[in-house]
N, C-alpha and C positions, 0 to 999 in steps of 0.2 A: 843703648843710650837712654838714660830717664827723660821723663818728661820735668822739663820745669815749672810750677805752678805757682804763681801767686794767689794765695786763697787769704778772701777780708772778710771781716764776720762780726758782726756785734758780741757775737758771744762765744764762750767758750768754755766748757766744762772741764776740771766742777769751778773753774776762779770767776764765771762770771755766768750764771744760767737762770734763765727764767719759763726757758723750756724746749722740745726736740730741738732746735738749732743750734744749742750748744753741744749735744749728746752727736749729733750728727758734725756737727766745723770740727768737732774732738778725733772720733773713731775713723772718719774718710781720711784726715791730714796724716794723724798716726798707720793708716791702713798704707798711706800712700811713699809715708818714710821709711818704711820696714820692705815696701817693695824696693825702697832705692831712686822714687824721684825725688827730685830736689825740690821742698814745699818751702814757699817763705809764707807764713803768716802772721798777719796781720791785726790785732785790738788794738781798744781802748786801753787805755790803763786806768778801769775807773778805781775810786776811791775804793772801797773794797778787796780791789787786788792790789791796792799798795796797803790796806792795813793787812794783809795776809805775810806781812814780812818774808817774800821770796825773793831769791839770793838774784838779783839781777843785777847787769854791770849795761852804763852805757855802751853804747856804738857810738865810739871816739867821731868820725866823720857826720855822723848822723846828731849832732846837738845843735842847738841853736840856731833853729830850723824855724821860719816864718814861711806865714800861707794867708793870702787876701781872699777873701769868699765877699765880694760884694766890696761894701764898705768898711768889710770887719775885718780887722789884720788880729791873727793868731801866733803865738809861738808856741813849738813844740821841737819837741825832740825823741829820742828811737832807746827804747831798751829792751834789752836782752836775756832769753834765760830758759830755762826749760820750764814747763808745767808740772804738776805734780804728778808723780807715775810714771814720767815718761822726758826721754832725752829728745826728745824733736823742739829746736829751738822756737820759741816764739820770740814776734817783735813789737814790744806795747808803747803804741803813740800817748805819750803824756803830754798831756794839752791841760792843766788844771782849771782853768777859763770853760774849759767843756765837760772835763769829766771828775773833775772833783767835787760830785754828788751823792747822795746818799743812795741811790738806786742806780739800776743799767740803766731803767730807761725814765723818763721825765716828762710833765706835761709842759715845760715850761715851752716858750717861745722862739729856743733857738734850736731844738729839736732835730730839725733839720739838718741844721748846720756842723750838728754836734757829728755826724756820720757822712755827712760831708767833706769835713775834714778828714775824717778817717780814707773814703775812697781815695782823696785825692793826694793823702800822705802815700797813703802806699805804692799809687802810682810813679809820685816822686824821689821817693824811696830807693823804689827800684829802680830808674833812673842814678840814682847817685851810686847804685851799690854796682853798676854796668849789668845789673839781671835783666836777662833778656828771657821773657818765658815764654812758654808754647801755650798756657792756658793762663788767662784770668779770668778766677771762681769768685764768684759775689755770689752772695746771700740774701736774699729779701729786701725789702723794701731799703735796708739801710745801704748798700752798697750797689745799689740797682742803678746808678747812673755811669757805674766800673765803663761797661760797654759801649756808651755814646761818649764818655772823656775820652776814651781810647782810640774811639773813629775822629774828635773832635781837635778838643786840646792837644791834646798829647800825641796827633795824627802826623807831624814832623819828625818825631820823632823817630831816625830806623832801629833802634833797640826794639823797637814793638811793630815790626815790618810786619812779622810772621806770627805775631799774638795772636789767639784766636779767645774768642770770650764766652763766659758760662754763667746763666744765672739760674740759680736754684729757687723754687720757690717751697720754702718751707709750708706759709700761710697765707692764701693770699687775702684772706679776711684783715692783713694788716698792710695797707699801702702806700702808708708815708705822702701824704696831701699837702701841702701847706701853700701860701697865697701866691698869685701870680706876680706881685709886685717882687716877690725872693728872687724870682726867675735870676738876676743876674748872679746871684752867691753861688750860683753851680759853676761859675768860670767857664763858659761858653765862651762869650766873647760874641761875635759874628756868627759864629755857628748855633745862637738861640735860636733862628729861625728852625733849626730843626727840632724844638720842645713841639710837641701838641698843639697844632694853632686852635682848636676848639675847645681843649683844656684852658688856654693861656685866655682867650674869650671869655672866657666862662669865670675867671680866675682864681684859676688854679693850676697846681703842678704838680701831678701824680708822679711818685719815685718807682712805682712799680710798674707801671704804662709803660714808660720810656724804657725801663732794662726788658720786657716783652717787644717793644718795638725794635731796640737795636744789638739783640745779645745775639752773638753768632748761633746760641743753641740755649734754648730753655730747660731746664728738666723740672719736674717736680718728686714728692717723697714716696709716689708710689703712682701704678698703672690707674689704678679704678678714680683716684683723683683729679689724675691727668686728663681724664675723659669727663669728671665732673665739671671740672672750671672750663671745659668748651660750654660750659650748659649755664642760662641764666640765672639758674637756681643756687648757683655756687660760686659766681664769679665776682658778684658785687658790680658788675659792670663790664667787666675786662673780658667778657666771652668772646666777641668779635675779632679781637686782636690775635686771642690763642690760636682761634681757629684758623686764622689767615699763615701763623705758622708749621702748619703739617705737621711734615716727619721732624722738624724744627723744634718740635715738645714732645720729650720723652718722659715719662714714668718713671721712675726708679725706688724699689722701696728700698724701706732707712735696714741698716744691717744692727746688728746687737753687736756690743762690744763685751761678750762674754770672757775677756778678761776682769771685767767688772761685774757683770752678773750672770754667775754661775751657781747652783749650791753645791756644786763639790769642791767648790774653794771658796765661797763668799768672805771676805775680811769679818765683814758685819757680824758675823752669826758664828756662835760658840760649837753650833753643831754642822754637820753638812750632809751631804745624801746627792744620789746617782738614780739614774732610772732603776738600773739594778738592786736598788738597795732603800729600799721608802723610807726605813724605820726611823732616821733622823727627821723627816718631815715630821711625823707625827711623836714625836718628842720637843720639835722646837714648837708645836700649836699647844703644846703643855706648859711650855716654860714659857711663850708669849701669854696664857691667859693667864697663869699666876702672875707674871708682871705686869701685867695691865689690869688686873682686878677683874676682870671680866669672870664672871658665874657662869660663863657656858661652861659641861662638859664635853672631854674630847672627842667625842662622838655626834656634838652639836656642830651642822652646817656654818664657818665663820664665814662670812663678805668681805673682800676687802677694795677700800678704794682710796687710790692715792693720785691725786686732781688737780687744778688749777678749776676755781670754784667758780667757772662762768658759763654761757649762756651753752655757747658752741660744745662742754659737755655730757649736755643730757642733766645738767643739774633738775631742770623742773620735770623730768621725766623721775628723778630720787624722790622729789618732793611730792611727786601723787601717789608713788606705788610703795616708800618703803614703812609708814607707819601703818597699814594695812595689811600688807605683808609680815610686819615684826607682830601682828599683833594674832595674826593666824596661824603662825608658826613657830619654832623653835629657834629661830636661824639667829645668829649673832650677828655683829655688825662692827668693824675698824674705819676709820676714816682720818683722811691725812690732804689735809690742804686749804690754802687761802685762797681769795678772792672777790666778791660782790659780795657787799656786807651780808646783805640778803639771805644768801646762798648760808654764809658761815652762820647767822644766826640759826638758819633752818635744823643744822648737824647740831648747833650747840643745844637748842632745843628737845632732837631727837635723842641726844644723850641725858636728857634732865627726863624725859617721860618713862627711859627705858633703862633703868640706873642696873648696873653690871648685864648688860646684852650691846649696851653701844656704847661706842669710846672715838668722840671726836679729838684730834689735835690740830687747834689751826695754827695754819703756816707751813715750814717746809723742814724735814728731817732724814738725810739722806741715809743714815741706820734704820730712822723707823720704816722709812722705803723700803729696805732690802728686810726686813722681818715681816712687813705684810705680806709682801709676793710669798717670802718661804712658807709661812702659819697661816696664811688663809685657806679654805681651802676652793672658794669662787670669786674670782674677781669681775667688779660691776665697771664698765665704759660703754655707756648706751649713748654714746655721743651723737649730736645732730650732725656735726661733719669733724671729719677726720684726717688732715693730708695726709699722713700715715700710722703715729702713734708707735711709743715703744714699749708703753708697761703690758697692752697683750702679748708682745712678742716677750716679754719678761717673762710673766705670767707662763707664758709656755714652757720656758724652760723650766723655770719650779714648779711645775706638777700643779699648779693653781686653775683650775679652768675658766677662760676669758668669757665671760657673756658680754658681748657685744652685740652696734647694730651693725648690720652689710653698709658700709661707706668705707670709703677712700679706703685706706691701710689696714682698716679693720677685714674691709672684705677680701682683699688681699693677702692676710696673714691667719685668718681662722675659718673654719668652715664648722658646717652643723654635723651634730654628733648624729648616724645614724643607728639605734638599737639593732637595725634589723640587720644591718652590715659590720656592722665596731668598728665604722670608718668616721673618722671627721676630728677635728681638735678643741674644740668647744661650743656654745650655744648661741649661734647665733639669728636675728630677730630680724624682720623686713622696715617695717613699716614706722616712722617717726609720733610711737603714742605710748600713753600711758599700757594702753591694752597688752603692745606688742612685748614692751618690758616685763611685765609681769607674767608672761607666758613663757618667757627666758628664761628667769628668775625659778619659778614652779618647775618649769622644766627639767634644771638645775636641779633640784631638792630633791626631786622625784629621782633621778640619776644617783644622788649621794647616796639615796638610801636600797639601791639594788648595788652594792658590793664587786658585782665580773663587772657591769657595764661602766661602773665609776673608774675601775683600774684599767681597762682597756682605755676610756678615754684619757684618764691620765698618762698612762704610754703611749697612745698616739700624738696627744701634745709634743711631751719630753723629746721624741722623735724629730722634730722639727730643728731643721738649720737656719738660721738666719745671720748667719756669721756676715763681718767683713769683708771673710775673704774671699765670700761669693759674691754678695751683695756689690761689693768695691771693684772688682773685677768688672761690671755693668757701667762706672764709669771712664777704668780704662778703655773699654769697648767704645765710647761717646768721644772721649780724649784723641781714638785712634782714628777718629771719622772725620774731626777737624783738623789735625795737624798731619796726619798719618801715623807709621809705624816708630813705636816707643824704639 
């Protein structure tokens, strides 16, 4: 028998991604259709994925659908349709009052409310659709109160007798706050007394507190994470809470969905290549540097980094060590991504000092993605934290080696290259400095240019699985704990 899930998610790759959470709602639901449970998922349908003109048809029963969140009365309604790549149907709540904006997410005022509706659509949902599941998967802060509706509101309910609930925490650096006066637009009712009463004091109402206080089962995107956010240093607040649920939070790292990133098939890339077989690698870092104008030859060490341009990755760690490093060395330099003005002016800058050695592009380019990882040939993530991160586990499959620091996913998915053994998958760094970076980085260099040690470590990367269908396998093992046997 499958499990039945209902999985809700702000986001979802590639029609709606601002980062891991889409890549992860995408490859678990897909991992989890292909084994044969029956997944209803749930988005937005922001503006974006309706200018994407995909072929979707209403849910005849599902229209003309009203929802009161407080004072504010909503209509919506339910469509249908598959994602691109892939026949696993989705069901996108079009609510144009909330999601016909120009971005996923918004600083505007109703913020809240806007994923609000979303948990409580889909609850409802499934209500009308008679699905009764064995798991409800929430996602972050946006779907984080899936768990307390389900003990609350929707507690009469016998469809959802035997529901058991899941909430994943992608980042917990993102926790969805907003004033205690909202308190009633979560549709409590009677049952608000169960919100935080020293939160709702203080006022405010955490979305992420509350799915840690009432989700049958926490996970997060990897082990070493898992054990950070018990710790003050990483929790933002929230340490007390993790820790009081034990075996209640588990670790789980994020799988690769290497039907999408592979080089021995990448769509992206005209050439492709196998551990067995380099030679396309170092023929696409030929035809990426004549296309991008860059003056390295191919025998010059390239960097590649493809980011979301904020605090949390190691950006001011690029900003002390790489124009001293570009200016000592040979090495080249790719870079891909937006974020804090700041940050972008920094690369734009770094590209004006060091004209054909560095090539920023801001913003976001899912080809130029998949050409870094294949043509680089070190990739830089010196992140300050990590929940888990997929471009080193990228990175590993295209023969790229990760320099990273040891946190969360990072430390989790690489280890340090030993000379003296030819054990380990990439360069990895202890300590949160400019120092420790640059010891990575040389370290690096110093590897490229001895020949056995470079391609040992290149195949011991390549060597690495981080498939689905192991990875996914760790939450049927979680699935089989709460409901029992599939």
């Amino acid at each position: 028998m499958p499990y039945r899930v209902l999985f809700v998610s702000a986001e979802y790759a590639p029609l709606a991604k601002t980062g891991g959470l889409a890549d992860v709602s995408t490859a678990l639901t897909r991992f989890l259709y292909r084994r044969g449970d029956d997944v209803r998922v749930f988005v937005p349908y922001y503006r974006r994925i309706a200018e994407r003109g995909l072929a979707l048809a209403p849910v005849e029963f599902l229209q003309g659908l009203e929802l009161a969140l407080g004072t504010h009365r909503y209509r919506y309604r339910i469509l249908t349709g598959a994602a691109p790549g892939s026949d696993l149907p989705l069901y996108f709540v079009d609510c144009p009052a909330l999601y016909d904006r120009p971005g996923v997410y918004s600083a505007d005022a109703d913020e809240h409310r806007r994923f609000l509706l979303l948990t409580r659509a889909a609850l409802e949902c499934a209500q009308r659709m008679g699905f009764a599941p064995h798991v409800l998967h929430c996602n972050d802060w946006h779907t984080a109160f899936g768990p307390l509706l389900l003990k609350s509101t929707y507690a009469w309910d016998r469809l959802f007798e035997a529901t058991r609930s899941v909430l994943t925490i992608h980042n917990i650096g993102y926790q969805g706050v907003f004033g205690a006066a909202q308190a009633p637009e979560i549709g409590l009712g009677a049952a608000t007394t169960l919100l935080h009463q020293d939160d709702l004091k203080a006022g405010r109402v955490n979305s992420m507190l509350h799915g840690i206080l009432y989700a049958d089962l926490v996970t997060t995107v990897s082990p070493t994470y898992a054990r950070e956010i018990c710790t003050p240093e990483y929790s933002l607040g929230l340490d007390p809470f993790l820790r009081a649920r034990g075996d209640r939070l588990v670790g789980i790292l994020n799988g690769v969905d290497y039907d999408e990133w592979d080089p021995a098939h990448d769509p992206y890339l005209p050439l492709h290549y196998t551990p067995g077989e380099l030679a396309g690698k170092a023929a696409l870092k030929r035809l990426f540097l004549e296309r991008t104008g860059l003056r390295a030859g191919p025998a010059t060490p390239l960097l590649g980094i493809v980011s979301r341009l904020v605090v949390q990755k190691g950006i001011d760690l690029l900003i002390a060590v790489l124009p001293g490093l570009l200016r000592a060395s040979d090495a080249s330099l790719v870079a891909l991504g937006s974020g804090e003005q700041r940050f972008e002016d920094f690369f734009a800058r770094l590209e004006h000092a060091f004209p054909g050695r560095v090539m920023f592009h801001r913003g976001y380019s899912e080809e130029l993605a998949h050409w870094i990882e294949a043509a680089s040939d070190a990739f830089l993530m010196p992140s300050r934290y990590e929940p888990c991160g997929l471009n080193q586990m990228y990175s590993l499959r295209y023969g790229t080696v990760p320099i990273v620091r040891r946190t969360g996913g990072l430390a989790d998915s690489v280890s340090l290259y030993s000379p003296a053994h030819g054990s380990g998958t990439g360069i990895v760094f202890e300590h949160y400095d400019a120092a420790g970076l640059r010891w990575a980085i040389d370290e690096a260099l110093a590897l490229y240019r001895q020949p056995a040690h470079w391609k040992q470590l290149v195949a011991n990367a390549m060597a690495q699985d981080y498939s689905w269908e192991r990875q996914g396998a760790l939450y049927i093992d979680e699935y089989r704990r709460l409901v029992g046997p599939d």
